[in-house]
C-alpha positions in Angstrom: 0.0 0.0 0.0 1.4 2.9 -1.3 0.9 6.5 0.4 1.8 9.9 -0.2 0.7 12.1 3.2 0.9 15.9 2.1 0.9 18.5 5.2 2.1 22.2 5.8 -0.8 23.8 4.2 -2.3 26.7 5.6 -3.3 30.3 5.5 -0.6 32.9 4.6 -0.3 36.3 3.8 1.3 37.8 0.6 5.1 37.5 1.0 5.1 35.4 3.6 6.3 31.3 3.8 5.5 28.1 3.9 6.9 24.5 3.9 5.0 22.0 3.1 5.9 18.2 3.5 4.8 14.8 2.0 5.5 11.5 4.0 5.9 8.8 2.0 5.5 4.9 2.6 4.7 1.7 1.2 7.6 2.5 -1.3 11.6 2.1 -1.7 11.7 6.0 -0.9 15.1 6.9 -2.5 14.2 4.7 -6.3 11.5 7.4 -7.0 11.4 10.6 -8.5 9.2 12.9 -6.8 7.4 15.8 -7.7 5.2 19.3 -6.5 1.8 19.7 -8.3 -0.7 22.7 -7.7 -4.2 23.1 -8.9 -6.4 25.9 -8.7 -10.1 26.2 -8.8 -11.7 25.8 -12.2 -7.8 25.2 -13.4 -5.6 22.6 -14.9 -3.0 20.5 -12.1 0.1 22.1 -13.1 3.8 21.0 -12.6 5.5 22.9 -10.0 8.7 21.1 -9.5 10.4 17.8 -9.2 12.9 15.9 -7.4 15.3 13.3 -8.7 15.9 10.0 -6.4 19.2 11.5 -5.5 18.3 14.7 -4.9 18.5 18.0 -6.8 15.8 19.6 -8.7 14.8 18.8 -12.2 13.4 21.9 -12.4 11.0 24.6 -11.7 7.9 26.3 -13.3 8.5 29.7 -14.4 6.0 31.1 -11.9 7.9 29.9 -8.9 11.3 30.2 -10.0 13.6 32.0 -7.5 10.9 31.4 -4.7 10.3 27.8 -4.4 12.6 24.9 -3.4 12.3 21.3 -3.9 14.1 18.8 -1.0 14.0 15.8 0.5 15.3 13.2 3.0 15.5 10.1 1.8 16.4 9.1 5.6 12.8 10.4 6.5 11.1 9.3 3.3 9.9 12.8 3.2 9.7 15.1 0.9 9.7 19.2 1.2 8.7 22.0 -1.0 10.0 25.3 0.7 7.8 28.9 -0.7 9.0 31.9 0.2 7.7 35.4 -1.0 4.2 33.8 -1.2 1.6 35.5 -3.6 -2.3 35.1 -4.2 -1.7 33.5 -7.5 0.1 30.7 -5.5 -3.3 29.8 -3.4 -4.0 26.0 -5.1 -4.0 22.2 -3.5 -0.8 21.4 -3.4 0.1 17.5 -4.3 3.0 15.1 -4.5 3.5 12.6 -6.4 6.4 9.8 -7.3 7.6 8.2 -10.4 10.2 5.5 -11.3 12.6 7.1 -13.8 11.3 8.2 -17.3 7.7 7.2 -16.2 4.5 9.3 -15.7 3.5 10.4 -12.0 1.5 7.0 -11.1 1.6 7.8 -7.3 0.1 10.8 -5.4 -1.1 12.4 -2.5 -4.8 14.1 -1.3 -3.2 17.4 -1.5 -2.9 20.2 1.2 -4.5 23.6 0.8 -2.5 26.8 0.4 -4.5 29.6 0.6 -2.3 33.2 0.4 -4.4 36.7 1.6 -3.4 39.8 0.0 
């Protein structure tokens, strides 16, 4: 039984931070990719960042680039998405989600709000 636990969420104001964390189990932690989803109201999921097995980011979207930072601890089986100078546009359900290597996202999680006040 694979599960992806997302947590962190919460109510922010503009410019402020958040970290939000996805526990992982029921998989070999460290043989997946992972990645950071976001999906708006009445939008598309989008791709927000992604993690390799190793470590290091395979990159971010354009809207979050310079704010947000992907992590994670293989140790822990946790995973971490650190947002910093928040903004409205950011408010979404947040998900993670793994992968095995040059595979589509076949695991994820129920999501955590972000909500960010002006």
């Amino acid at each position: 039984q694979v599960q992806l636990v997302e947590s962190g969420g919460g109510l922010v104001q503009a410019g402020g931070s958040l970290r939000l964390s996805c526990a992982a189990s029921g998989l070999t932690f460290s043989r997946y990719g992972m990645g950071w989803f976001r999906q708006a109201p009445g939008k598309e999921r989008e791709f927000v960042t992604g993690s390799r097995w190793s470590g290091g980011s395979t990159g971010y979207a354009d809207s979050v680039k310079g704010r947000f930072t992907i992590s994670r601890d293989n140790t822990k089986n946790t995973l971490y998405l650190q947002m910093n100078s928040l903004k409205p546009e950011d408010t979404a359900v947040y998900y993670c989600a793994a992968r095995l290597s040059f595979t589509d996202y076949i695991y994820w999680g129920q999501g955590t709000q972000v909500t960010v006040s002006s």
